[in-house]
MARVEX-359649 format. One record per residue (C-alpha): residue number from 1; residue in one letter; x, y, z. Coordinates in nm, 3 decimals. Layout:
@seq=NUM, type=a, u=X, v=Y, w=Z
...
end
This chain:
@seq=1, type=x, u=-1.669, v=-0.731, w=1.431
@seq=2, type=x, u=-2.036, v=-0.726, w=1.340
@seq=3, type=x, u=-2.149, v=-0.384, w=1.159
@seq=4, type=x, u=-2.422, v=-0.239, w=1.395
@seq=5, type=x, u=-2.789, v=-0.292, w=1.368
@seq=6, type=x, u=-2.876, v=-0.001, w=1.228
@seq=7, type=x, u=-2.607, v=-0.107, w=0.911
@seq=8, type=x, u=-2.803, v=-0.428, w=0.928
@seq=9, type=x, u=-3.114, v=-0.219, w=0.870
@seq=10, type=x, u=-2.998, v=-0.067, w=0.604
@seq=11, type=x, u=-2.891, v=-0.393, w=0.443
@seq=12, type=x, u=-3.191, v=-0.614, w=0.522
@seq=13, type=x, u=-3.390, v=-0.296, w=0.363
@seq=14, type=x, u=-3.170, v=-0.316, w=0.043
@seq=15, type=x, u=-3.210, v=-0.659, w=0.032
@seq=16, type=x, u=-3.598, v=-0.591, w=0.020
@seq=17, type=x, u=-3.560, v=-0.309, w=-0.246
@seq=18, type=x, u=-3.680, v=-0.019, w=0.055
@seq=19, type=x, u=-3.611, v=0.284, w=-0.108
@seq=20, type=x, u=-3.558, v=0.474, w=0.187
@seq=21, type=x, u=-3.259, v=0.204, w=0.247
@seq=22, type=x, u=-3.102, v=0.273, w=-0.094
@seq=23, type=x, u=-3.154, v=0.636, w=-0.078
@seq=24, type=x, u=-2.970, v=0.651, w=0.288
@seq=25, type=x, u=-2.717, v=0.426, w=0.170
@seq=26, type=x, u=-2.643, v=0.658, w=-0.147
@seq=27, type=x, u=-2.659, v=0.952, w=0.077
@seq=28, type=x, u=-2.404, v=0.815, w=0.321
@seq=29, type=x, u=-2.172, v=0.689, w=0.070
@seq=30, type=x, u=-2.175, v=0.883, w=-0.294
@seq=31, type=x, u=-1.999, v=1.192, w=-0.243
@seq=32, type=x, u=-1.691, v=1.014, w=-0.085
@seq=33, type=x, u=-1.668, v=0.794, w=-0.383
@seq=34, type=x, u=-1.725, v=1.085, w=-0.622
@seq=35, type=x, u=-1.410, v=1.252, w=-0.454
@seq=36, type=x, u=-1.164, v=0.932, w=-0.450
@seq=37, type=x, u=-1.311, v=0.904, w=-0.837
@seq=38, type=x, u=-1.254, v=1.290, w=-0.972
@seq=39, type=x, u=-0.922, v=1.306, w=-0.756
@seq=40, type=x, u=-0.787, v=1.004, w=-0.976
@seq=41, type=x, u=-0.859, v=1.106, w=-1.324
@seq=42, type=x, u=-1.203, v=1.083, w=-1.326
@seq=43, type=x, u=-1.538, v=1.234, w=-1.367
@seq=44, type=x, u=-1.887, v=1.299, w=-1.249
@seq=45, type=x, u=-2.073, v=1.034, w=-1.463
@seq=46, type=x, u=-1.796, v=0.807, w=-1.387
@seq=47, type=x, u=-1.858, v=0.792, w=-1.012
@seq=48, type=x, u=-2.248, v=0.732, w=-1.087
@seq=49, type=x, u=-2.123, v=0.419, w=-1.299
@seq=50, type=x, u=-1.885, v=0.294, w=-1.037
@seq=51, type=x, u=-2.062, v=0.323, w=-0.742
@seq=52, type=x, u=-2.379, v=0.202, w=-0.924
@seq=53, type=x, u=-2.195, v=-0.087, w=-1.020
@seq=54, type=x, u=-2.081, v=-0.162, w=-0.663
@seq=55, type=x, u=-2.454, v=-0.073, w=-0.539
@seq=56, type=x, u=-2.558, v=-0.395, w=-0.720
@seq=57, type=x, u=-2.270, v=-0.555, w=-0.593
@seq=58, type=x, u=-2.397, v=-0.491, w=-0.228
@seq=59, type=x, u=-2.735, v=-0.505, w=-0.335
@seq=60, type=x, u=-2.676, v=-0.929, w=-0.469
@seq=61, type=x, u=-2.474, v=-0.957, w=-0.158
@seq=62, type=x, u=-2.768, v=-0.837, w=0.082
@seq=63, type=x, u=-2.990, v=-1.105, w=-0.054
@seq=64, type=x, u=-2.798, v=-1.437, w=0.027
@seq=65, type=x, u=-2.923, v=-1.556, w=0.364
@seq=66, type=x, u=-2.483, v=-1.621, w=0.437
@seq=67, type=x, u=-2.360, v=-1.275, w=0.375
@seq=68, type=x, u=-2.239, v=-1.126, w=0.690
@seq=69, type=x, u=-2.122, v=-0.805, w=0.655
@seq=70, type=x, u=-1.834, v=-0.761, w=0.927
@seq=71, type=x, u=-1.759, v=-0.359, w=0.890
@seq=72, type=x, u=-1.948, v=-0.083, w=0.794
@seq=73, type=x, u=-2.111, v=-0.058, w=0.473
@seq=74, type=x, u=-1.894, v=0.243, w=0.394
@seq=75, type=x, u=-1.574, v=0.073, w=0.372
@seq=76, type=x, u=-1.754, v=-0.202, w=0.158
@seq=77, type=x, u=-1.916, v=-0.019, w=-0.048
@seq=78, type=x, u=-1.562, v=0.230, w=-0.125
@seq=79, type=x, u=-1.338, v=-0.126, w=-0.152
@seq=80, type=x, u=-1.586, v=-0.243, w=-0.435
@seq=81, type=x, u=-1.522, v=0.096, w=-0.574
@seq=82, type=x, u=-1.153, v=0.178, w=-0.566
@seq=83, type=x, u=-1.153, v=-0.136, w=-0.680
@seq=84, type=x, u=-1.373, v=-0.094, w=-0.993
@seq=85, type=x, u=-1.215, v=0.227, w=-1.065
@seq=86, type=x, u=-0.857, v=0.170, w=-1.065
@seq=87, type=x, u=-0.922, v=-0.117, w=-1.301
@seq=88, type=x, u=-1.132, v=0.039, w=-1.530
@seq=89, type=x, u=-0.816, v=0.339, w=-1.479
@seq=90, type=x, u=-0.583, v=0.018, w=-1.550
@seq=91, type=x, u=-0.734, v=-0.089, w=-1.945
@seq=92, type=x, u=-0.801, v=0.231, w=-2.008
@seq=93, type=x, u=-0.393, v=0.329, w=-1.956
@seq=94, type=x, u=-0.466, v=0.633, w=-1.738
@seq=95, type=x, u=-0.349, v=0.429, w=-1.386
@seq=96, type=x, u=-0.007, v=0.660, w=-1.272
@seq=97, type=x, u=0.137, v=0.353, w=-1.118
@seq=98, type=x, u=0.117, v=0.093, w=-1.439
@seq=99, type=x, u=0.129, v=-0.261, w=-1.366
@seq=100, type=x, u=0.328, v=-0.498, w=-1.599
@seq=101, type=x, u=0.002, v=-0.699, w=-1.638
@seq=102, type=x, u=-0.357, v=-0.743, w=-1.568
@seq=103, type=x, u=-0.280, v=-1.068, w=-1.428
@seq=104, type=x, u=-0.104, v=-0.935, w=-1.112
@seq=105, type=x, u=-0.384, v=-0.746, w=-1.027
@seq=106, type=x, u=-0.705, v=-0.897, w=-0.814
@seq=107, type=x, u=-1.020, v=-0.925, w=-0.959
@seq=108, type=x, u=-1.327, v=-0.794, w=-0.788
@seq=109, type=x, u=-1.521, v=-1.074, w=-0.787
@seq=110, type=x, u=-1.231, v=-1.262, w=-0.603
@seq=111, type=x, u=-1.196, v=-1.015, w=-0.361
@seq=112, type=x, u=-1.566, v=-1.022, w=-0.277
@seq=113, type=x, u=-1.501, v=-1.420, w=-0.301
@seq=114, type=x, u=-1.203, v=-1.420, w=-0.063
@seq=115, type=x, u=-1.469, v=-1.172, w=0.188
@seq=116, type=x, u=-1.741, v=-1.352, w=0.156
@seq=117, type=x, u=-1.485, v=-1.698, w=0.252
@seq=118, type=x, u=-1.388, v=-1.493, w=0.566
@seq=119, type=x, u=-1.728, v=-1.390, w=0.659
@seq=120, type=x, u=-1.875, v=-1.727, w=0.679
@seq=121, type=x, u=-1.552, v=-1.798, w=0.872
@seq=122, type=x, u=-1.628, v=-1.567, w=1.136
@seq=123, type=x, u=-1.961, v=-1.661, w=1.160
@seq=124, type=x, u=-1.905, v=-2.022, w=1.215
@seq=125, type=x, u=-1.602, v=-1.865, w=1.463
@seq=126, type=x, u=-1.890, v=-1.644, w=1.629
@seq=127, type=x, u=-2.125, v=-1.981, w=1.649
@seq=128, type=x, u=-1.887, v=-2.227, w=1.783
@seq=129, type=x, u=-1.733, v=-1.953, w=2.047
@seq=130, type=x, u=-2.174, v=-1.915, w=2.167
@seq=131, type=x, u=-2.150, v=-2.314, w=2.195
@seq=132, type=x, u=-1.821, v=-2.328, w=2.406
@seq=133, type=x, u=-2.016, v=-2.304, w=2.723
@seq=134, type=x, u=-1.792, v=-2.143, w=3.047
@seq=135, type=x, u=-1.616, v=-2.069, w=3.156
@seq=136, type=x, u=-1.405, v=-2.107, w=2.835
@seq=137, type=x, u=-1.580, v=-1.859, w=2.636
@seq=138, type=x, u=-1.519, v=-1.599, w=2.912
@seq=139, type=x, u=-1.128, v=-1.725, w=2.942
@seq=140, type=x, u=-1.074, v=-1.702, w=2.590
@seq=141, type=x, u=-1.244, v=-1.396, w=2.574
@seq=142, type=x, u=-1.038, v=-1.230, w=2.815
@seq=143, type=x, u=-0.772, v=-1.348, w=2.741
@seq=144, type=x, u=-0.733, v=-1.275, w=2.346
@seq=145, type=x, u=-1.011, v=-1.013, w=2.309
@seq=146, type=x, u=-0.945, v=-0.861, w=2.675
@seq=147, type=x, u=-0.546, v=-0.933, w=2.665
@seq=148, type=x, u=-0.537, v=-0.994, w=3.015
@seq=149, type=x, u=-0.254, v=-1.170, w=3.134
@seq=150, type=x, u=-0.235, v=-1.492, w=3.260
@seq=151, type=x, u=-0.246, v=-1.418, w=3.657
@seq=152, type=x, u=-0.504, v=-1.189, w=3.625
@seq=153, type=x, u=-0.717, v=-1.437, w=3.417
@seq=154, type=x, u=-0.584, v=-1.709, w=3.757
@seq=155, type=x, u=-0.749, v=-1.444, w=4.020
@seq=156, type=x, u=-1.061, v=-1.377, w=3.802
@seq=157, type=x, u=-1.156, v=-1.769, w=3.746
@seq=158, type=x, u=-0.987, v=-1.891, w=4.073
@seq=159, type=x, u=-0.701, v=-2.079, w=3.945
@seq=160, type=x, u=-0.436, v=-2.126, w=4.230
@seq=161, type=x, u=-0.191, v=-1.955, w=4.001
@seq=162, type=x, u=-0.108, v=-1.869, w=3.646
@seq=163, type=x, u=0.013, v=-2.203, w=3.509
@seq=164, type=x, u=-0.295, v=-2.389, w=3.566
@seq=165, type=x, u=-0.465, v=-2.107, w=3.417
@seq=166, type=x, u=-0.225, v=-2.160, w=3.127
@seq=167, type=x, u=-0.310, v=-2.489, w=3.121
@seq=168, type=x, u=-0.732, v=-2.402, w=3.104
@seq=169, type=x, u=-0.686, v=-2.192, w=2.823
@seq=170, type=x, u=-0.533, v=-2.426, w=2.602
@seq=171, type=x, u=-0.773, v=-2.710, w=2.685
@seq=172, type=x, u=-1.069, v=-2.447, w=2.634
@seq=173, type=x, u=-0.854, v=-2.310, w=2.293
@seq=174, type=x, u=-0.864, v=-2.719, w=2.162
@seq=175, type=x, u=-1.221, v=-2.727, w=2.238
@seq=176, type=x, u=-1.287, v=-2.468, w=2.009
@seq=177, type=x, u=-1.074, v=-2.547, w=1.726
@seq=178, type=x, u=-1.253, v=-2.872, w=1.788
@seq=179, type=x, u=-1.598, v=-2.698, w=1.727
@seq=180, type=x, u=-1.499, v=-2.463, w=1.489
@seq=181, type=x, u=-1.340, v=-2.720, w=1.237
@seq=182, type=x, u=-1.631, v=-2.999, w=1.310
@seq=183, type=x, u=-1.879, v=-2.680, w=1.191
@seq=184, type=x, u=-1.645, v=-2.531, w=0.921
@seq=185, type=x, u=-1.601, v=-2.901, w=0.745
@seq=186, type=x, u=-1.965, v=-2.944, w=0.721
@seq=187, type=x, u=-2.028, v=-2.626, w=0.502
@seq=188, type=x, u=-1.714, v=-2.738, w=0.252
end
C-alpha cells in the first residue's frame, strides 16, 4: 500500500523544507502524540522533544530518493514516537512493564532499518509486478489481491477449467519471483 498523493505532498514538501508541509504535518500529528506521551508518565515539553525528534527522523527519511513511505505518515510518525518515548520511559525507570534488559528491546534506528529494508522490497515487488506483462499481472492480481477462486479466475481469462488456471498462476507466480529476485539481487 502506497500512502496517497496528497501524503506524498506533504513528504516531497518536507523533504524541500516547505513550511506549509511541516506546519500541516505538525498539525495533523502533535496532539495525538502529546496524548499517548502525558497518558504514559509524561509531559508537555516532553512530547515537543519526542515528536521533534521523530520530525527529523521523517524529515532525513523524506530526502533519500529510496524512501517509500507505504502507510500514512501518521502511523510513522506515532511508531517513531512510542518508540522514542517508551525508551527514554525505559532508562529513566518509569516504564510500568520493566524489561530485564535494554538488550531485548529494539532500537529505533533498526526499526526504521528493518522499514526502510521492506520498503525497497515492495518497491522492487511493485516494479517487477508493472514488468510482468498479462495477463499474469491481472491473474495474480485477482487472484491474491482479489481472492478470487480458481474457477472464477478459469471463466474470467478463458481457461477450459480451473486446473489449467491453476497451472497459469503458478507459471505467472515463477515469473515473478524470477523478476523480483533478478531486481532485488542487483540492489544487495
Amino acid at each position: 500500500m502506497k500512502a496517497d498523493t496528497n501524503e506524498q505532498a506533504l513528504l516531497k514538501g518536507l523533504a524541500l523544507n516547505d513550511s506549509r508541509a511541516i506546519e500541516t504535518i505538525y498539525k495533523d500529528n502533535f496532539a495525538m502524540v502529546q496524548a499517548f506521551i502525558m497518558q504514559n508518565n509524561g509531559s508537555y515539553d516532553d512530547a515537543r522533544d519526542v515528536f521533534q525528534e521523530a520530525m527529523i527522523a521523517l524529515y532525513e527519511k523524506a530526502q533519500t530518493e529510496s524512501f517509500v513511505l507505504t502507510c500514512q505518515i501518521k502511523t510513522y510518525v506515532y511508531s517513531i514516537c512510542r518508540r522514542l518515548w517508551l525508551k527514554r520511559l525505559q532508562q529513566l525507570g518509569r516504564y510500568s512493564n520493566k524489561v530485564d534488559s535494554l538488550d531485548e528491546t529494539v532500537p529505533v534506528e533498526e526499526d526504521l532499518e528493518i522499514h526502510e529494508k521492506r520498503n525497497a522490497e515492495f518497491a522492487i515487488m511493485d516494479r517487477a509486478m508493472n514488468s510482468l506483462g498479462e495477463p499474469c499481472k491481472s491473474l495474480l492480481e485477482g487472484y491474491y489481491l482479489k481472492k478470487m477462486g480458481m474457477q472464477a479466475l478459469a471463466a474470467e481469462f478463458g481457461y477450459t477449467n480451473a486446473d489449467n488456471a491453476k497451472n497459469q498462476k503458478y507459471k505467472c507466480l515463477m515469473r515473478l519471483k524470477k523478476l523480483f529476485f533478478s531486481q532485488y539481487n542487483i540492489g544487495d
